[in-house]
Steps between C-alpha positions, in 0.01 A plus 500: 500500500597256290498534097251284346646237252349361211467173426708400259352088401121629514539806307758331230198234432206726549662723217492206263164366560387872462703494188324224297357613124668831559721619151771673671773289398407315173747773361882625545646665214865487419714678248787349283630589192232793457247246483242450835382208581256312761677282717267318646302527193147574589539309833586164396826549612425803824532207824848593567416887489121409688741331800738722504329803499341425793818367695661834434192661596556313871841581484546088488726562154751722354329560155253454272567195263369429167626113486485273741882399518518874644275493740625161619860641570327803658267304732817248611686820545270658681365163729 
């Protein structure tokens, strides 16, 4: 019997559709010099974590980026 597969394009865009006004990423907190900080602050600056979360999640990236130079070297890495 053969394994069922998900599919990968429908589920990818279904999860972002789903995803709209949700809060999850408006915030990634970093530490440097003993001082923590917002990254993205507040979410103005979260679309490289939003996409990137979600390509990891499929497996379709190696990480999860906070800028978008990042994720653009992952996702031409990763085809």
């Amino acid at each position: 019997m053969d394994r069922d597969q998900i599919l990968v394009k429908k589920t990818y865009l279904t999860i972002i559709k789903n995803s709209l006004g949700s809060k999850m990423f408006r915030s990634a907190y970093f530490k440097k010099n003993n001082k923590i900080y917002d990254v993205t602050r507040g979410g103005a600056l979260s679309c490289a974590f939003f996409v990137s979360a979600i390509l990891y999640l499929m497996k379709l990236s190696t990480d999860i980026h906070m800028t978008v130079s990042g994720l653009e070297k992952d996702m031409k890495k990763s085809g």
